[in-house]
N, C-alpha and C positions, 0 to 999 in steps of 0.2 A: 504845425507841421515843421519839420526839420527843411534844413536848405540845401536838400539833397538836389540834385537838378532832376525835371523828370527827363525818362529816357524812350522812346516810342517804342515797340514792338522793332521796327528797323533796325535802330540804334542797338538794342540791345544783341540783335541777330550779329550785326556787325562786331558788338564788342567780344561774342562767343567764338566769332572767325578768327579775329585777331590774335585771340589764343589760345587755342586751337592749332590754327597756322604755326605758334613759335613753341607748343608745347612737344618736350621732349623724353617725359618723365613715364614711368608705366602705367598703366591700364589694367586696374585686377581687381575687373567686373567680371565675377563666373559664369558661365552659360554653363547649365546641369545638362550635359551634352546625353546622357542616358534617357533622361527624361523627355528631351528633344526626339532623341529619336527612334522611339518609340512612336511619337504624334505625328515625327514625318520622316518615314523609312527612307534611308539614304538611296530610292530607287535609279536608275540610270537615266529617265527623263526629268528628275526632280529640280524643281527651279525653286531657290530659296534667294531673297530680299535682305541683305543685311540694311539696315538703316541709321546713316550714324555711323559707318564702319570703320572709320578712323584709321589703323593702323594695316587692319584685316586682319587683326588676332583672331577674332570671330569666326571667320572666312577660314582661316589657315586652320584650326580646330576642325570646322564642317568637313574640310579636303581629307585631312588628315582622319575621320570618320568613316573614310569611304565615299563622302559626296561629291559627283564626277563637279571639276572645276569650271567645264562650260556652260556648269549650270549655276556657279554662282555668282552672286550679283549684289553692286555695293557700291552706296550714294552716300555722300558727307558733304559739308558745307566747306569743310578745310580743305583747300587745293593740297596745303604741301602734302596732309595725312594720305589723301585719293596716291599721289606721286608716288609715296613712299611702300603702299599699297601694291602696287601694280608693280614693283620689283619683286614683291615673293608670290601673286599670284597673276601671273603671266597669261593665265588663259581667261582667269574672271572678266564679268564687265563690269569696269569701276568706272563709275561718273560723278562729278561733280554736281551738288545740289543750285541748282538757279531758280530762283520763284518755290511759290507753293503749289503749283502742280508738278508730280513728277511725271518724267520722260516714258512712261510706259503705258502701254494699253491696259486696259481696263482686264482684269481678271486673267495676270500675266501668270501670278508665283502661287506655288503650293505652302508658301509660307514665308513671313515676315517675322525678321527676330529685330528687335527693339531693346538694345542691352542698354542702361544707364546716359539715354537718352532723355527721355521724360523729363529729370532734375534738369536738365536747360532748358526747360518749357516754363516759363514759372507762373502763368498763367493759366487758366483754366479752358477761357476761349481759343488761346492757342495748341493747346494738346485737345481739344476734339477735333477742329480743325485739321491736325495731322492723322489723329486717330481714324478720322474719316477718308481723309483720300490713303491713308493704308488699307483700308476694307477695300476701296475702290479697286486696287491693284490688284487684290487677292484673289483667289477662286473662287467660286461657291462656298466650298469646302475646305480654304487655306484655313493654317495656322496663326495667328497669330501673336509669337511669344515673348513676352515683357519680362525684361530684368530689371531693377530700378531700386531704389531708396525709398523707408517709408519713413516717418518720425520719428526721433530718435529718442530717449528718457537718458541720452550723455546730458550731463549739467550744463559742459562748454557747448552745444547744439541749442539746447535749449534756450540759453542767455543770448546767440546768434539770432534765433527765430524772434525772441521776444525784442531785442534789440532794433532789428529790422522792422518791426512792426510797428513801434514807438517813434522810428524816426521815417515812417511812410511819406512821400510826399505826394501831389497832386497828382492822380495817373498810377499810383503804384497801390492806393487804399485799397484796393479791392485783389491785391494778390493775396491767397490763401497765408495764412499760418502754414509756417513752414519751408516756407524763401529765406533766404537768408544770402548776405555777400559776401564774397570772399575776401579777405582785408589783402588790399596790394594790388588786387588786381582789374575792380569793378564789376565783377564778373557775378552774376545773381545763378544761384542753384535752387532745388527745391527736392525737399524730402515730404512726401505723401501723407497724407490720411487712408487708414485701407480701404474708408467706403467710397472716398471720391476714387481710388482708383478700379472699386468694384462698379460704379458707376460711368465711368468711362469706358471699360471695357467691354461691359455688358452689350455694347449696339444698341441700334433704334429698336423701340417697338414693336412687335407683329402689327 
């Protein structure tokens, strides 16, 4: 094993804050806003879940659709992103993420959008774990829609992936193929396999 330090689940939350918090750069993860809304008509009681909202590009797209803005609603970890957020939607409810259960009753939103969130989860137990108190929030019948990164066949990705995997340390062996760090920053992402993430999504059971 390499003499990487390991980093807990905390540690790592913390180091996504940190930059996050000082990140200033753009954001151009797509939301196929057609296809959305189609699955969740922009009605006048509709309550949609940004999750991750960050800047509220997402948000400001929904409004911009027709989605009345007291209905929409947006949790992120990054204070400054929440701050910067609630200047251009004024009427949303934007809060700040504390802990892993979120602030809201049980089967609040007709839909949860989840854009290029996932690649900061770079665990497995950690994105069911999120995966599941999103169901929890949802309706019966919410949506909810994923945007994200799957593995990539770039060379420079792939030498990242394999890189990261060779220099695994104690605590981190068991992150999937397909994590990989950012160089400069500490910062661990992760690009997908498409059956773990047909397997995550799928839900429990009947």
């Amino acid at each position: 094993m390499s003499g990487r330090p390991f980093r807990s689940t905390a540690e790592l939350e913390r180091q996504q804050k940190q930059f996050w918090d000082a990140y200033e750069g753009p954001v151009s993860i797509p939301l196929a806003l057609d296809t959305f809304s189609r699955a969740v008509p922009a009605m006048p009681d509709v309550k949609v879940l940004d999750y991750g909202c960050g800047f509220g590009r997402t948000l400001q797209q929904l409004r911009s659709m027709g989605y009345p803005e007291k209905g929409l609603h947006g949790i992120d970890l990054s204070e400054a992103m929440v701050l910067k957020a609630r200047r251009t939607l004024p009427r949303a409810d934007l809060r700040v993420k504390k802990g892993r259960r979120l602030p809201y009753e049980s089967g609040t939103f007709d839909a949860v959008v989840l854009v290029g969130v996932l690649r900061c989860c770079a665990s497995n137990v950690e994105q069911v774990r999120l995966v599941e108190e999103l169901r929890r929030v949802l309706r019966p019948t919410g949506v909810l829609y994923v945007v994200d990164f799957l593995i990539s066949e770039d060379d420079d990705l792939i030498l990242c992936y394999n890189s990261f995997q060779e220099g695994a340390c104690e605590g981190e062996v068991d992150l999937p193929y397909g994590v990989f760090a950012v160089p400069g920053t500490g910062l661990l992402l992760r690009h997908h396999d498409p059956a773990w993430v047909e397997t995550l999504l799928a839900g429990p059971a009947p």
